[in-house]
N, C-alpha and C positions, 0 to 999 in steps of 0.2 A: 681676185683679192690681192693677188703677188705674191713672190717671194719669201719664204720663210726661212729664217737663219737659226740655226741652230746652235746651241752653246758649244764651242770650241774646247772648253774643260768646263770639268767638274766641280761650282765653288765647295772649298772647305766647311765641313760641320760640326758645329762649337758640342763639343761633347759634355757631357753633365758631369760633376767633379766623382771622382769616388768616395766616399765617408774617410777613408785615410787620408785624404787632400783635403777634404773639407775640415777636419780634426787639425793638422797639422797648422792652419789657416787661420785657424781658429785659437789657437795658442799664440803664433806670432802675434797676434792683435796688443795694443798696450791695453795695460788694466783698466784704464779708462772707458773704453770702448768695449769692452767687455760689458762692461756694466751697464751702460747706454741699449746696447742689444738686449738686456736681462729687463730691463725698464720697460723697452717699448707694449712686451705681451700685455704686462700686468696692466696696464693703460684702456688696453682694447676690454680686459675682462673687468675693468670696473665701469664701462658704458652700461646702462641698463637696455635691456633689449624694448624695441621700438612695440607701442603696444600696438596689437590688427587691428584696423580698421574695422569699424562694423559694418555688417552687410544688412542692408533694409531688408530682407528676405527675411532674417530671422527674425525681422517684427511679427511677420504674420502668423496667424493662427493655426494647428498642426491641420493637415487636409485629414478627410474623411473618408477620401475615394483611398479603395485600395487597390494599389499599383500592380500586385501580380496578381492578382484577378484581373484585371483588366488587359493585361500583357498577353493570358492565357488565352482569355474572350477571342483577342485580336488576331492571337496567331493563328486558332482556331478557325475564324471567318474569311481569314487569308488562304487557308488551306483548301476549307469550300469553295473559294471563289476561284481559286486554279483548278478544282476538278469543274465546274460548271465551262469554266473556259475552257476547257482539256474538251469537254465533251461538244461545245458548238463547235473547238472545229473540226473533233470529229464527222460530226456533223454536216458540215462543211465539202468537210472531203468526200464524204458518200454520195453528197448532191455532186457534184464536182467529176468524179468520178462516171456517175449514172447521163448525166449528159455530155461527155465523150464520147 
């Protein structure tokens, strides 16, 4: 691949102001500009929010099947079919075994 060069120094990291800095910042400004900042929120909170889209799913009719019976069924059937497995290859192994 080559050679990999590593940073020589550390760049500087812009650190976040503290609320005393931010306050003090915040005074210097002319009144104008005060106010312009005061302006902008009320702006965003007089958009009205965008309506949801609808989802064709909720055209349809409620289902019938009920979901955790049938969850229960399945895990159920899952459980059987690992002890029938468990048991061929016990199974398995005793044939396996016996002709050794």
């Amino acid at each position: 691949m080559g050679e990999v060069k590593q940073a020589e120094s550390v760049p500087p990291v812009s650190s976040a102001k503290k609320p005393a800095q931010a306050a003090q910042a915040k005074e210097s400004m002319p009144k104008e500009a005060k106010k312009e900042v005061k302006k902008e929120p009320a702006k965003e909170e007089e958009e009205a929010p965008k309506p949801k889209p609808k989802n064709s799913l909720d055209l349809l009719p409620p289902s019938k099947m009920i979901l955790d019976e049938w969850k229960r069924l399945s895990e159920e059937n899952r459980l059987l079919l690992l002890m029938e497995i468990s048991s061929v290859y016990l199974m398995l192994e005793s044939v396996k075994q016996a002709n050794d």
